[in-house]
N, C-alpha and C positions, 0 to 999 in steps of 0.2 A: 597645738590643741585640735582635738578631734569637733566641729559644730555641725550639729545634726538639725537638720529644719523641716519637719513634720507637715504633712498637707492638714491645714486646719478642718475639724468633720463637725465640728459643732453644727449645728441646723442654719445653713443662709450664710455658714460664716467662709468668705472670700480671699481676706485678707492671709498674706503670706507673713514668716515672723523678719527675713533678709527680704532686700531688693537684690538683683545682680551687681549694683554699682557697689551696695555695703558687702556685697560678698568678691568682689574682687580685692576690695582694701583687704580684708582678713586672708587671703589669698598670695597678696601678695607679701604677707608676710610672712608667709609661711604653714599658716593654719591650714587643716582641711576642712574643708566644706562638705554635708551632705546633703543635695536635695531631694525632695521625693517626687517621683516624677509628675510632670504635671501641675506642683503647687500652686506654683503663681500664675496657671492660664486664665485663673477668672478676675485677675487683678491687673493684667495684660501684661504678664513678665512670664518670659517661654522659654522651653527648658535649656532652645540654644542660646540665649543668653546666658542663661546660669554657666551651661557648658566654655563662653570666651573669658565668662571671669572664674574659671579656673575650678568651678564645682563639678563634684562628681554627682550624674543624676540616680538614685535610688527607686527600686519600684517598689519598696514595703516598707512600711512606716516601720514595723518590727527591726529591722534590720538597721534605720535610724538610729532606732533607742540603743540595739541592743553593740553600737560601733560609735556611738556619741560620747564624749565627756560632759558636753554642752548641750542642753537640747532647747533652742530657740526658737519659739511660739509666739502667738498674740495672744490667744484666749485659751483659758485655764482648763488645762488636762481632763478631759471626757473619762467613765472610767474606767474605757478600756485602754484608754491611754495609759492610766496611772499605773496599769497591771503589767505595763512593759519595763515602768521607769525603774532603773536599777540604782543598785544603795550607792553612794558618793557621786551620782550625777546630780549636774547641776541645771538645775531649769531656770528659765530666766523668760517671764511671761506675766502678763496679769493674771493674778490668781482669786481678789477679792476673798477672801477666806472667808471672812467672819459671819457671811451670810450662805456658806457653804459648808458645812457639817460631817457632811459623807467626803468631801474632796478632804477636809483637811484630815480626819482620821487616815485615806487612804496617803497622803503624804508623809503623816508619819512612820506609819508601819512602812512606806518604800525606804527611809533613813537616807533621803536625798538629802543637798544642798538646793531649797527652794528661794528664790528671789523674785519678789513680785514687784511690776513695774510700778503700782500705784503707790508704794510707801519708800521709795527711794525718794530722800526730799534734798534740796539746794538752799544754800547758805541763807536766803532769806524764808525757810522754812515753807517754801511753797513744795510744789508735785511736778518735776519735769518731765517727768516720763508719762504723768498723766493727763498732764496739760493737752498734747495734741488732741487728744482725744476727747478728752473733753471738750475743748472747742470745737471740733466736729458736730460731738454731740447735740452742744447747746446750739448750734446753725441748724444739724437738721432738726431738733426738737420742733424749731416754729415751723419749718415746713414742712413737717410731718402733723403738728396740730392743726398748721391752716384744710390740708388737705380732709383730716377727719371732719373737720368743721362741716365740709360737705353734707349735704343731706342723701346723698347716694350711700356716705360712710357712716350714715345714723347721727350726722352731726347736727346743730343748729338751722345753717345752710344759710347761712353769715359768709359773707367775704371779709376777710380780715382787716382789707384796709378800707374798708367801707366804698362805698363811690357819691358821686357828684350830689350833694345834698341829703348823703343817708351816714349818719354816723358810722366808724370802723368800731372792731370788734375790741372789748377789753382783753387784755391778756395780762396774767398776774403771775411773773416769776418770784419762785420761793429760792433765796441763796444769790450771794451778788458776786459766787466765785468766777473761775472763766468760764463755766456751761453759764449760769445767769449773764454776766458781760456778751459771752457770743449770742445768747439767748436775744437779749434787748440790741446788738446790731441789727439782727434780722428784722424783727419785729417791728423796730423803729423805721428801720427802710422798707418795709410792706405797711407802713402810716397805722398802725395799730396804735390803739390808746395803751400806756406798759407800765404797768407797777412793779418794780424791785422790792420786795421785800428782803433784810436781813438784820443779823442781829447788832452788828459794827455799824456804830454811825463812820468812822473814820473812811470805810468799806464805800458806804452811800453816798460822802462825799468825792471819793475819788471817783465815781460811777458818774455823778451830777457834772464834773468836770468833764468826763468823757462826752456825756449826752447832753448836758444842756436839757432846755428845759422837754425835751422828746422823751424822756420819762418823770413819772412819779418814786423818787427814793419814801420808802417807809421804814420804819425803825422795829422789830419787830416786838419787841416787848413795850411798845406806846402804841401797838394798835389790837382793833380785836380783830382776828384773822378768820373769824366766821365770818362776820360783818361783810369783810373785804370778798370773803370766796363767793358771797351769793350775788356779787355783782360780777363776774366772772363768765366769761365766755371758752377762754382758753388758760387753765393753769399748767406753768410748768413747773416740776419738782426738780428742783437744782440743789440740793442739799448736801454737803458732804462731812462726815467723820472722817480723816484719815485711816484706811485701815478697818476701819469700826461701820456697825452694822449704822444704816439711814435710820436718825429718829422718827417719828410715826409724826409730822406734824400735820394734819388732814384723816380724822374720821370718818367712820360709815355712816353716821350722826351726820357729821358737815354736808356731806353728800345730799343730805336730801333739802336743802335749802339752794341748792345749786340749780342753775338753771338747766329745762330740759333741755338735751342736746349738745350741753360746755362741755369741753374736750377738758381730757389731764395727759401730760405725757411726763412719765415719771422716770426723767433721767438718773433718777439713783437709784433703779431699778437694780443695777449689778453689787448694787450694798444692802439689799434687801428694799428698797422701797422708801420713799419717805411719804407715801397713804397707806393706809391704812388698809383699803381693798386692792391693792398694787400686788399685781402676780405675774411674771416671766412672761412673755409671749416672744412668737416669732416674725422675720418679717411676710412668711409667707400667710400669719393669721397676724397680724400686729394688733387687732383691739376687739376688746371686749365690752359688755357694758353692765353697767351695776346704778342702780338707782336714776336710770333715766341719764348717766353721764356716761361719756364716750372712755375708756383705757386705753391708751398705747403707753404698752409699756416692754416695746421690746429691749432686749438683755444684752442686745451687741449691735445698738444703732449705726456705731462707723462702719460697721461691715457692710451695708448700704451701699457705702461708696467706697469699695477694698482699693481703690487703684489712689483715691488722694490719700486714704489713712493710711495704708502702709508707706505712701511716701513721708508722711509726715511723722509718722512714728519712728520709721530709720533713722531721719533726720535726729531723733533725743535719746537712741535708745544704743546705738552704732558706737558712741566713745566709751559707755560704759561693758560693751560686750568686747572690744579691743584690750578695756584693759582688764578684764577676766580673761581673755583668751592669751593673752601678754605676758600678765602674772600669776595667774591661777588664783582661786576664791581668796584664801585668806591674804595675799599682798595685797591683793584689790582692796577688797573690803576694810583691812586691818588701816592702811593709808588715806581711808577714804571715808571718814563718820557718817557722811548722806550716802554713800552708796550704801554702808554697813546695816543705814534703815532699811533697808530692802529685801533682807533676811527675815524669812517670816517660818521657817521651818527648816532646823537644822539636824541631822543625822536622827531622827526622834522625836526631837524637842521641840519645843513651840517658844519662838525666839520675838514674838512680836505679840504685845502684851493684850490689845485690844482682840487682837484673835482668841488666847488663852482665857481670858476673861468670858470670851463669847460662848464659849463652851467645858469652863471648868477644869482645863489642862495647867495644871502648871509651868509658870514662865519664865524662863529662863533669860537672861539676857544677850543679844549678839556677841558686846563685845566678853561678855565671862565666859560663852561656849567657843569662841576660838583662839583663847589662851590659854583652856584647858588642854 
């Protein structure tokens, strides 16, 4: 099998979709490798490495596309990207559809095989592909909040863990998934006072085990969540739908009962948001400000730190690109019911239902379009 691996152009974004170590394994199996040159210098992987594990270096992404079967990315097709991808290839990247409109139209009309990392799920129904990053996420979340907190970044001008006889800062994670867990790690070890909000009690006590009494677990339908924000220094939005665009839980209303200067950092920025006045940014402008409260709400926070998230991403994303590259889409997928979630756009069709729903397409299902 032909894998073609694209220098990511997204704005800030570093991270490469191989390491040289995962592209020697597909190498050494036979597969060809394409890199484009350069990729991974800002993630400290160099093109003579690519070159010992067996990849051939490319200098135009065009050329990628247009000799790939496979074309392996992190962050979802730009659209001049989209305008190279050719019909039966198969992309294999984060693609968050459902808060992306223009990407997912321009996926159809390419009549590719799209598989995004975020809805491939594992036997206990979690996200393994999105887990690393997520917990990236949720780590740098608090130390990207603490830092706006700053009053040089328009924050408060709070230290988060307070010091020697000055109370530390509140912080209020919304979502007790792995961004909220990695979230309250950090936070708890920078001595932050840290409320988890979510909807599972079950959720809160597994958390209460992890943390002991270093956090506050809240329940979310037994409290009132205004209440809770205007005592708020640092909120973070941990929120996720599989697949599905972030519920709006946080008003333009809530906002103004918040204190001047509380940061928000809305990690489910790349599923549309879970506030309300939550809008993309990047990391070389990461926040804005609306009602007297700080935004960061950049769209590709692991990219941050390209060198640990692409190693952490290989690490979950490497055995299922093996066995696409192995057996081709449909043995893969057909063999494999959590990887078969992963199919979110098939030659046309919109194969993953939370997308189709998001924008009025009709849904087809994985497994009916490849026994057709």
């Amino acid at each position: 099998m032909r894998i073609g691996v694209p220098k990511e152009i997204k704005p800030q974004e570093t991270r490469i979709g191989l390491t040289p170590t995962s592209t020697k394994i597909l190498t050494s199996k036979g597969h060809k490798v394409l890199v484009e040159n350069n990729g991974g210098f800002e993630s400290g992987f160099y093109n003579d490495q690519y070159k010992e594990a067996g990849a051939i270096i490319v200098d135009r992404a065009e050329d990628i596309f247009n000799d790939s079967e496979i074309i392996v990315k992190v962050k979802e097709p730009l659209s001049s990207e989209v305008a190279m991808i050719r019909e039966n290839q198969i992309i294999f990247t984060y693609l968050h559809l459902a808060a992306a409109k223009e990407l997912t139209e321009g996926l159809i009309k390419s009549k590719s095989v799209c598989i995004a990392y975020e809805t491939v799920t594992d036997n206990n129904g979690r996200l393994p592909l999105l887990a690393p990053m997520s917990a990236v996420a949720g780590r740098m979340s608090v130390q990207a909040g603490a830092h706006s907190l700053e009053k040089t970044q328009k924050g408060r001008g709070l230290l988060l863990g307070g010091a020697p006889g000055v109370d530390p800062a509140t912080v209020i994670i919304l979502g007790g998934g792995v961004v909220g867990e990695n979230a309250a790690l950090i936070a708890t070890g920078m001595k932050a006072k840290v409320y988890i909000v979510d909807k599972s009690s079950q959720r809160l006590e597994e958390l209460e085990k992890v943390f002991g009494n270093t956090i506050i677990p809240i329940q979310s339908d037994k409290t009132d969540l205004k209440n809770l924000i205007s005592e708020c220094d640092l909120l973070i939005g941990g929120v996720l739908i599989p697949g599905a665009e972030a519920p709006k839980l946080v008003t333009k209303e809530m906002l103004k009962i918040m204190r001047r200067g509380a940061v928000i950092v809305d990690v489910a920025i790349d599923q549309g948001g879970c506030v309300e006045t939550s809008k993309p940014t990047t990391h070389a402008n990461p926040t804005y400000v609306v009602e007297n409260v700080v935004h960061y709400c950049v769209a590709n926070m692991p990219g941050g730190v390209p060198r640990t998230s692409t190693l952490a991403l290989n690490k979950a994303t490497l055995p299922y690109l093996v066995e696409l590259a192995d057996k081709g889409y449909e043995k893969a997928l057909k063999e494999d019911k959590n990887f078969l979630a992963g199919l979110n756009v098939f030659k046309g069709q919109v194969t993953y239902k939370a997308v189709a729903d998001a924008f009025g397409h009709k849904y087809v299902s994985s497994s009916e379009v490849l026994t057709n």
